[in-house]
N, C-alpha and C positions, 0 to 999 in steps of 0.2 A: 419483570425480567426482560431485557433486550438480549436479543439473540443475533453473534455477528459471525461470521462469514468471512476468513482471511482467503485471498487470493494471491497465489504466490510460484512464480514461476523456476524458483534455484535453491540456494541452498539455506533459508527460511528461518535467517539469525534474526530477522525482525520479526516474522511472525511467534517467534518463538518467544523473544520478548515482550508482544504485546499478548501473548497469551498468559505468560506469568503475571504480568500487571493484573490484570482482571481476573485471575484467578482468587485475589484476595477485592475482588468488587463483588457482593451481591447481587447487584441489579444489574451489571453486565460481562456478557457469557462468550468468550469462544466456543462458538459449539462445530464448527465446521471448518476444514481446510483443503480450498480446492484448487487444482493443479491444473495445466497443461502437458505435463510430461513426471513420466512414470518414475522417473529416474530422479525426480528431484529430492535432494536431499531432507526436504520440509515434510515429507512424506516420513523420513525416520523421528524427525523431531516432536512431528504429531504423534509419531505412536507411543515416543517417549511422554508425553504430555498427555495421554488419554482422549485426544481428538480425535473423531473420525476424520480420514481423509481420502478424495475420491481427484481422480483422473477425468479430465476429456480431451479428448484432440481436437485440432484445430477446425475440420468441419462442426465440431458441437457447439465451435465458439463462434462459428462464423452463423450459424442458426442460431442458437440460445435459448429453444424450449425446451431441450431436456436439461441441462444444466439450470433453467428457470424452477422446472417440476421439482427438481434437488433440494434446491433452495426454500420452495415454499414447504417442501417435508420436513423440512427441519426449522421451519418457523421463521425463517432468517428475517433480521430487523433493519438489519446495516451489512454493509460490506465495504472491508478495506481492504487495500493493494498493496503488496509490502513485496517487490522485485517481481510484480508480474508486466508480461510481455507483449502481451496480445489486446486488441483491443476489446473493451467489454460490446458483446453483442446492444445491438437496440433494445430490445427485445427485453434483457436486464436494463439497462438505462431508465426506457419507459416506465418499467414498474418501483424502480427504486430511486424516484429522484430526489436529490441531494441528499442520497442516503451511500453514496460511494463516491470514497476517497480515496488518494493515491500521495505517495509521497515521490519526491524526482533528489537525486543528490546533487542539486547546484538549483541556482537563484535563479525560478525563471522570471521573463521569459528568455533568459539568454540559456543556449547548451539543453535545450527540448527538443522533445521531435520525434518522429520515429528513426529506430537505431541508436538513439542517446540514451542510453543504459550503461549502470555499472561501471566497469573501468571505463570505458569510452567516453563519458562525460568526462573524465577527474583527466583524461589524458588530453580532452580538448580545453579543460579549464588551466593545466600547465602551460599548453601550448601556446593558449590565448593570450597568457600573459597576464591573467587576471589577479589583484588586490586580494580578491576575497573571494569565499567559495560559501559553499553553506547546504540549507534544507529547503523544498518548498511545500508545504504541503495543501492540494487542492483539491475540489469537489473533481469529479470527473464525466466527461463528457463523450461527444463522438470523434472530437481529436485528440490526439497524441500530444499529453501535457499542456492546453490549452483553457481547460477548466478552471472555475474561477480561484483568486489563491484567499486559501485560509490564515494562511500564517507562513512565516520564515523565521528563520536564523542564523547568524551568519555565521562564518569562521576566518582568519587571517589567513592567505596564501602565500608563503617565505617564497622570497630566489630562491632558495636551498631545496625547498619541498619537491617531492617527487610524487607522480600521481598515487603511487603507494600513502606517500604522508596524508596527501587529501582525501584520499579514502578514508582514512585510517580517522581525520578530524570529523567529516561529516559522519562516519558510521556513531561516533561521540554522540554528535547532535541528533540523530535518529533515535538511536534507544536511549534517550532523554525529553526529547517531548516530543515524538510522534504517541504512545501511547496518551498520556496527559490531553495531545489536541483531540485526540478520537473522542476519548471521554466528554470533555469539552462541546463537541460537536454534540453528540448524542442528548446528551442533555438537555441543549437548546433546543435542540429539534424538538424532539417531544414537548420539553416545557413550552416551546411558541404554538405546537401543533397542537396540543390539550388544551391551551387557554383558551383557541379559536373554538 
C-alpha cells in the first residue's frame, strides 16, 4: 500500500478528483489532506470523502518539522500538489525526493513562477496571445515551477476564448491525466527503487 498526501491550498476539485481515482486502486491510498488555510474549501471535500484533513500556517511551512512529523504519522509515501501555494518547506523536499509533484495550468516553462496561479495564468496566457495552452505536470523543487517536467498536454487557445474558456479546457486536461501520471509515477518509483 502507498500512502499519499494531497496538498492543497482552495477549493480542492482536483484533489477531490484524484481521491476518487484511487479510491478504486488497492495499492494506492489518499490518506491525508493538508492545508494552508482553514477556510479552504478542500477541507469540506475531504470530509465528504472520509479523509482526514489538517491545517498549518505559513510559519509551519516555512519550518517544515511539524508538518514533517504529520506526515510521517500517517506513513505518507508521496505527495502531490493540486492548487497549492506556498512553497514546500526543505525540510519535506529532503526527505521525499522525487516523491512530490505538482501540476501548473499552462506549458511550462512559459507563465510559471511565483504569483502564476489559477486565473492569473489563463489571464496571462489570453493576454499573451498564445496558440495553445495546456497542463504541465512536474517533480517539485525549491523553486516555483522549476522542477523537472513529467509530462504535458496541450489544448487550442481560440481568438474568441476568454480566460474563463482556458480555465474551463485545461481544468478538462487536469482531471483527465493528472491522476493517471501520479499513478504512473508511483509505480516507477518503487518498481526502479525495489529492483535496486
Amino acid at each position: 500500500m502507498v500512502n499519499v498526501a494531497i496538498f492543497s491550498s482552495g477549493n480542492g476539485s482536483n484533489a477531490e478528483n484524484i481521491a476518487n481515482y484511487f479510491s478504486e486502486n488497492s495499492d494506492i491510498n489518499v490518506v491525508l489532506i493538508v492545508s494552508n488555510r482553514t477556510n479552504a474549501f478542500v477541507h469540506e471535500r475531504a470530509k465528504k470523502l472520509g479523509i482526514p484533513s489538517v491545517t498549518y500556517n505559513k510559519s509551519d511551512f516555512a519550518d517544515g518539522s511539524a508538518i514533517l512529523k504529520t506526515l510521517k504519522d500517517y506513513e505518507i509515501d508521496f505527495i502531490v500538489l493540486a492548487g497549492f501555494l506556498l512553497k514546500v518547506p526543505e525540510a519535506i523536499l529532503l526527505s521525499y525526493p522525487e516523491r512530490i509533484v505538482n501540476i501548473h495550468p499552462a506549458l511550462l516553462p512559459k507563465y510559471g513562477g511565483k504569483g502564476m496561479y489559477g486565473d492569473y495564468v489563463h489571464q496571462a496566457v489570453k493576454e499573451g496571445g498564445e496558440l495553445q495552452s495546456g497542463i504541465t505536470i512536474h517533480y517539485v523543487n525549491e523553486h516555483y515551477d522549476e522542477g523537472n517536467i513529467i509530462f504535458q498536454s496541450n489544448c487550442d487557445v481560440l481568438p474568441t476564448d476568454t480566460p474563463e474558456d482556458i480555465a474551463n479546457k485545461v481544468h478538462k486536461l487536469e482531471y483527465e491525466h493528472y491522476p493517471k501520471i501520479i499513478e504512473e509515477i508511483i509505480k516507477n518509483y518503487f518498481h526502479k527503487n525495489c529492483a535496486n
